[in-house]
Every structure is written in C-alpha cells, then in structure tokens.
C-alpha positions, 0 to 999 in steps of 0.5 A: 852828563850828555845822556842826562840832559839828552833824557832831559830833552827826552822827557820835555818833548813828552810834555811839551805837546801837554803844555802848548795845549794848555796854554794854548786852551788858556789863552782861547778861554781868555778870548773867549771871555773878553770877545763876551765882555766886549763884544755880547755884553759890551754895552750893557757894561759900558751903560753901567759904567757911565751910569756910575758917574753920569745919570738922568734925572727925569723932570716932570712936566706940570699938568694942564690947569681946570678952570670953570666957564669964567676962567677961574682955577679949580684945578693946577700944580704946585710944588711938592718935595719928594724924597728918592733913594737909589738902590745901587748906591745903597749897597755900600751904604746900608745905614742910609735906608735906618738914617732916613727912616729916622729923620723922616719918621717912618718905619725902615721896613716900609722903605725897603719894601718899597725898594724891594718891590719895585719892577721893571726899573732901569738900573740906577732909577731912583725910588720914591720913599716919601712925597709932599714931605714938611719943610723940617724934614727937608731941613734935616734931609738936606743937612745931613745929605752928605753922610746920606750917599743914594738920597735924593730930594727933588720939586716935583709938580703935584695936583692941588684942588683949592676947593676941597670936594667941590665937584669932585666926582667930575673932576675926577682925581690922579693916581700913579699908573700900574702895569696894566696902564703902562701896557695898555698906553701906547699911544702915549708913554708913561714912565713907572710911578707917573701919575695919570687921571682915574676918574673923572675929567683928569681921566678923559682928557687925559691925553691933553692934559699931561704934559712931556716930560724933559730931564737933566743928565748929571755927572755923579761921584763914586758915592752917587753925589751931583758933581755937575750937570751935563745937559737939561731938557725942558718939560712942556706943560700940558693943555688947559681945560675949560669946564662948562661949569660954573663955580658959584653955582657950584657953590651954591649947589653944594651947599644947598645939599648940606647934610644930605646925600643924592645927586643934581645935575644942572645944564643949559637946555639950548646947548647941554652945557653942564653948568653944576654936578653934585654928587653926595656923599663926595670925597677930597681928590688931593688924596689919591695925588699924594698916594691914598693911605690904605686906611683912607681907601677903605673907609671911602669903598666900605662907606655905604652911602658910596662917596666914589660913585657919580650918582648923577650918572652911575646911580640907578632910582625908580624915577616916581612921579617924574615919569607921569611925563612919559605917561602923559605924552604916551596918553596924549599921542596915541589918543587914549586921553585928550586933555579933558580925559577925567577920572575919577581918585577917591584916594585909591585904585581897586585893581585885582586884589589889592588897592593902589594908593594914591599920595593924597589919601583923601583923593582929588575927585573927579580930575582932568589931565593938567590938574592931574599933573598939578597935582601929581595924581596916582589914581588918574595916571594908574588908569592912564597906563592902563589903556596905554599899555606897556609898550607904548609907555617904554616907546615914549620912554625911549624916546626921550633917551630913558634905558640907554647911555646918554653918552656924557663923556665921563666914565661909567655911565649907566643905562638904566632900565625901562621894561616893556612885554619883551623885555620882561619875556627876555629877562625872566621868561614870564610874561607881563602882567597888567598889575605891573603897567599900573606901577610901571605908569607913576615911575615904580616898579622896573624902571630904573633911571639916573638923574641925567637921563631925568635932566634929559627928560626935562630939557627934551620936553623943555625945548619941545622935544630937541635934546642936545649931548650933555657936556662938561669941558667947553675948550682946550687950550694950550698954555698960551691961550690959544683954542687948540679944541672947542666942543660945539652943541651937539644935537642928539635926537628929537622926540617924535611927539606933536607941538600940542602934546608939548604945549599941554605938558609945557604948561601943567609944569608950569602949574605943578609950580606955580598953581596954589595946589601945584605939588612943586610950589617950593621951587616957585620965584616971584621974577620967574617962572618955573615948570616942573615936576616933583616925584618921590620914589618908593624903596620898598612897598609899604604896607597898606595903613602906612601914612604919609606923615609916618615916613619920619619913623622908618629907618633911613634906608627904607625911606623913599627918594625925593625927585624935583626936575625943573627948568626956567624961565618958562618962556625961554629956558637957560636952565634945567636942573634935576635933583635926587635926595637919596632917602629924602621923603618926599619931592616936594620938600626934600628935593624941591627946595634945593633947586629953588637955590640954584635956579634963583642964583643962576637967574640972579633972581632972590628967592621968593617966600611963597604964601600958603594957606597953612593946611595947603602947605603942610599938605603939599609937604607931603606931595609926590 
C-alpha cells in the first residue's frame, strides 16, 4: 500500500509542474483581459455604461430674425416636431422602425436607411426620421410612445419665411450641414444634421446668426424611457439682421414683374443701400428648412429659366442701349464729339458688307448728341464708336466698374465681360475688327454685364461720377436691441470724367424720359423728374427684313431682352433702379413700365398717365 501512494506522489509530481503553468497562464490571461477592460478600454465602456441610463439631448438655439429697414419680419423661428429614433435602443426593439413607419405614414425602408446611413455618430445620438410632423400624428406618437421603446419627439426651432418667395434670392435659404461643411468649420462648431445658411443673406451672416446650442442630460430606463432629468444648458439665440430693404417696395417690385421673368435692382444712389432685389422666376425658402424633396429639387435645377440664380448679380446680358452711356461719356471725354457733333441716320449704317440697323427704320435725320441719347440712336453711336475706337469705350466701361465684381457681399457674383484689342488677342488669338467696335458702341456684341454693374453705371453717372459698395444688411443686433455691427457707406471709386461731360448726360436722361420723343417715356411721373435710359439687347442676329413689329412671332427664347436704368428725383436722386425683362421685347415698354411702379411707390408720388400722340406712342412702343 506504501509503495502505491509513494507512485501516486511519484506521478503527481510529473504533472504538478504542467498544472501550476496552466494555472498560472490562466490567471496572467484573466489579467490580461480585465488590465484591458479597465484600464485600455475603461473609458469607453464606462461611457457606454452611463449612456445606458444617462443621455444628452441637444437643444438647439433659435436663429436671428431678418427684418427689412422698418424693423418689420421677414425672417424667425417657430416651433416644429421632429421625430428621432435611437438606434441602440432598437436592436431589442425591432418592431419600433414597422410601428412608427405606420403611424407616421412612411415607408419603413425609408427609416432604416436613414438609420443606416448615418456617419460619424456618437453612440446613442439619436436620428432624425421625419420633421415638421401634423399635429395628429403627434397625437398618435405620443399615445403609443410607451410601447415605442428608442422614440423621441422633441420642439425644435425651424426657419419660417411668412412672406413665401419675397426676395428669396437675397435671403437665401438653410439647409443641413454636409461632411465637407463640417470639416471646413473650424471656427465655429456644428454638430451632423444641423442646419447652416446656403445661400443668400442666411449664407453670409452665417456666423452671427446662429445661435449656441445648449442641452438637457437625463437619466433613461433600460428601454431608453426619460425617467428624470439631471442638468439644462440654456440655448443663446443668434444676432438679428436688419436688411436695407424695404418691404413695401418689395412688394411693389414683386408684383410689378407679374408673369414675367428677369431681375430689378434698386438701391440709394447717395449710400448703395439696396432698398429692393428681384430676382424671377424665384422659389420658396421654407422648402429646403424642411428638407427639399428630391423631386422639388429637380424640378427648381431642370427649370429653365433658372429659378436658383440671383439674376441680379449672377445673370450675364448684352447691356443694349444702356451702354450708348459708356459711349458717349468716352466720345465726349477724348473729344472725338462735342455735344453739337451731328450725324446723320437714315435708318441704317452701310459698313463693309453689310448695313447696321438702327431701331427706327424710317431713321432720325440729321442729329445731335442729346437728341441721339433722347432717342436712342443707332446710326449716331455706330459712327460715335468708330472714332473713339475699342479701347477707350472699355477704359470708360471700366470705369464705372462694368467687367469686374461689384463686390456686394452675397454669393457668386459675376464679373461680366467687356472686350477691348487685348482682351479679344488674349481670348481667341485674333485681333479686333473695326466691324466689331460698331456692335461693341450700342452695347452688343462681347459685352456682357449683370444688372448690378448697370445699377452701378446708373448711380455713378447720377452722383457725377462717385459710386458707393451696394449693400444689403444695415445692422447687427443682438437679441436685446443693442448695435453689435453697423455697415457705414462705403465709397468705391470716382469715374475719371469732367463735370461737364456729367452735366451733358445728366440732362439727355432726363429727356430720354420726359421729352415728347424720349425713348423712356413710360417711367415719366408728373411730381417727379425722372432721367434714364431704355435699352434692348439682342439674343440672336436677325435677319436684315425683320420688323420691329414682328418680334410678337419669334419664339420666346429668341426674342430680345428688355433694359430700363433710371434714378429720380433729378435734382437730388434717392432712388436708382435697374430693371431686366428676360425676352421681353423692347425697354421702352417691357422694362420701363416696371420701374415707373417702384420709383412712384418709393417717392410716394401717383403715377402719371403720360399723353402721347397715338402714333408717337406706338412708335415709341417699340424703342430701344
């Protein structure tokens, strides 16, 4: 029996050595794993350990309100339901995603691709799955919500714009941040799914109209049920914005464009206060606050007639007869004409090989300069360019600010084009033709300018020359009234041309509108005097048989562009104004008309019914 048990001990003693390595492995990979959960990943797992029973839910802050110049609203907040699912929460409770789906009258797979696609979220963030929702479907979310274990219906602050379209393209719209916004804000920090400014107003003021966000922690149940708040951190609001525009002449504005589609821009000549912004067609901002439909989004970038861009500033037209400034002043200054300067217009310009029309077909005889302008002479400012020449045109051109950005402080401003010799040598590698200069001398063919620069042009010539930066907000202030930023006029340049020279134009725009053959006599108002100038800009080349009277019978997209730039009262101007009918036939009756509207409602003057002999008239109907 001794020996047994000795061979007993004898084998246990082999083994012994195995075992205490065994255990000993054991207990080093027990050491191991808990000096990883504890210690590498001890705070992650403590995180999610509280964030199963205590959670943050973020507040949002109210945006700053618009307002026009009185102070009244055109842009604030109101309260909106928003429904959130938490995905971590769901995964016990897969028949949430189909009940909610139900109630809320969507397609499940909608939410769970929303579920699914959802980056960089921290864990237990809760997404978004319907916003704005009606108050029955509140009703029905709220008394099922105990058997909806992951759903959360919170009041958000959405944008409301109670004027629909009004001035759309200046204020611009919201929509939610994407990765490449939220990389590029560092300044400022955004969280996923936050709505930011686009475009627009909402876009450039960004930074002081947003808000900072505060928040709520709350203690949660095991089926992510509120039990009880822990802490609150009040949202701030965001800064007001009060705009230079005027609502009622925005109205006005508006309305005066009725069906038609194009751009009017009107400002304070002595500031470069915008007071009103059209932009047509337009679109409804309140669209993309709720998240733009895929279809709405398509139907607004395939329109053709472009309802996204700020025509005013992004639209690029042959400036027409409006331009016969330019040429004038250019005339004037080198002294290639003197006021008395005639020519002779027998309704055409034998040039080369072909013959340049001017819009009266019968012509105007023999002419002088203030005549010429009155009436918007052709034949007098093809032979005007002639001896000027190219390059000193485009030195005038420039300056008055026409082929660069203006430099308004809204998005995507374009610089528009005017050619001289270099500029055509550099772009196509041919040189200029004098042909060219005739066309180039009424505002056709390369140039190129956006109704603000035309608005600039305008005001320069209305204030003899001085130009101030067109702009659109006035102040900032904070949410109890008090001036944080104001925006002083800012003088941009003075044109280098003679008080006379300014004298001599000042006063044939005056007639354009109110001599009995003035080409704008559509804009005249019997308190006030108004100068300016009429101009229509070709889209194609017509051919040589083509009345004026035919234009009715060309396709839309062929017909020309309708230009009237104005400013009033002569003797001390308040307003200017530039206004573009796209494919509106002629300035004298498409364009002009429209500005007659909001110089008289801005003045606070009646407009006049102007007395025309009838065949005047319906010649003048017709007038560049």
């Amino acid at each position: 029996m001794m020996e047994l048990n000795t061979q007993r001990m004898e084998d246990f003693k082999g083994i012994y050595k195995y075992l205490v390595i065994f255990i000993g492995l054991a207990f080093f990979l027990i050491f191991i794993r808990l000096w990883s959960l504890q210690v590498l990943k001890g705070s992650d797992l403590r995180r999610l350990s509280e964030n199963n029973c205590i959670r943050l839910r973020e507040n949002p802050a109210d945006r700053g309100m618009l307002l026009d110049r009185n102070g009244r609203i055109l842009a604030h907040n109101r309260p909106s339901y928003e429904v959130y699912l938490v995905p971590e929460d769901l995964k016990v409770n897969p028949g949430v995603v189909m009940e909610v789906a139900r109630l809320l009258n969507i397609p499940p797979e909608e939410i769970e691709e929303r579920l699914r696609t959802q980056k960089r979220r921290a864990p237990f963030k809760p997404v978004k799955i319907k916003s704005d929702i009606k108050w029955n479907e509140l009703v029905l979310l709220e008394s099922n919500r105990v058997h909806l274990p992951g759903l959360i219906v919170d009041v958000r602050p959405r944008r409301a714009y109670d004027y629909g379209e009004l001035a759309s393209h200046l204020i611009g719209y919201l929509g939610e941040i994407d990765e490449n916004e939220l990389k590029q804000a560092k300044e400022a920090t955004y969280r996923m799914g936050a709505l930011i400014g686009k475009y627009g107003v909402e876009y450039r003021w960004e930074n002081d109209l947003r808000g900072v966000d505060g928040g709520r922690q709350i203690e949660v149940d095991a089926l992510g049920r509120e039990i009880r708040p822990l802490g609150t951190v009040e949202p701030f609001p965001g800064n007001n914005l009060i705009l230079t525009i005027d609502l009622d002449l925005q109205q006005t504005a508006e309305e005066a464009f009725q069906d038609k589609n194009g751009a009017l821009i009107a400002m304070d000549p002595k500031t470069g206060h915008i007071l009103a912004m059209v932009s047509k067609p337009s679109f409804p901002p309140d669209i993309f606050a709720r998240n733009i439909l895929q279809e709405e989004w398509k139907s607004l970038v395939e329109n053709p007639h472009h309802p996204l861009q700020n025509k005013g500033i992004q639209g690029q037209y042959p400036a027409g007869s409006v331009f016969k400034i330019v040429t004038a002043i250019a005339g004037l200054e080198s002294g290639m004409i003197t006021p008395n300067t005639q020519f002779n217009c027998t309704g055409a310009f034998h040039y080369g090989n072909r013959d340049f029309r001017c819009w009266k077909q019968g012509g105007h005889g023999a002419i002088s300069l203030h005549r010429a302008i009155v009436e918007s002479c052709d034949v007098y400012f093809y032979q005007v360019g002639l001896k000027v020449g190219v390059d000193l045109i485009a030195q005038y051109a420039n300056e008055f600010g026409l082929g660069k950005v203006i430099g308004i402080s809204l998005p995507h401003e374009k610089s528009g084009t005017v050619p001289s010799s270099s500029w055509k040598k550099k772009r196509f590698g041919v040189p200029w033709y004098s042909g060219e200069t005739l066309s180039f001398s009424v505002g056709q063919g390369y140039l190129n300018a956006t109704p603000l620069q035309l608005l600039m042009l305008i005001s320069g010539v209305a204030n003899g020359g001085k130009q101030y930066l067109p702009q659109v907000v006035e102040r900032v202030e904070n949410i109890y009234g008090e001036k944080l930023k104001e925006y002083p006029p800012v003088e941009l340049r003075r044109a280098n041309v003679s008080e006379k020279t300014f004298q001599m134009i000042q006063e044939a725009l005056r007639g354009a509108v109110n001599d009995p053959h003035g080409t704008g006599w559509t804009c005249s108002l019997k308190e006030v005097k108004v100068a300016g100038k009429t101009g229509t800009a070709q889209v194609i080349r017509l051919p040589e048989n083509f009345k004026r009277g035919d234009m009715n019978r060309v396709p839309l997209k062929f017909r020309d562009h309708a230009w009237f730039a104005a400013y009033a009262p002569f003797e001390d101007p308040k307003i200017s104004i530039a206004v573009l009918v796209e494919h509106g036939g002629f300035g004298a009756s498409a364009a002009a008309p429209i500005a007659k509207k909001v110089i008289a409602k801005y003045l606070n003057v009646e407009p006049s019914s102007p007395v025309k002999a009838k065949e005047t008239e319906n010649d003048l109907d017709h007038a560049d």
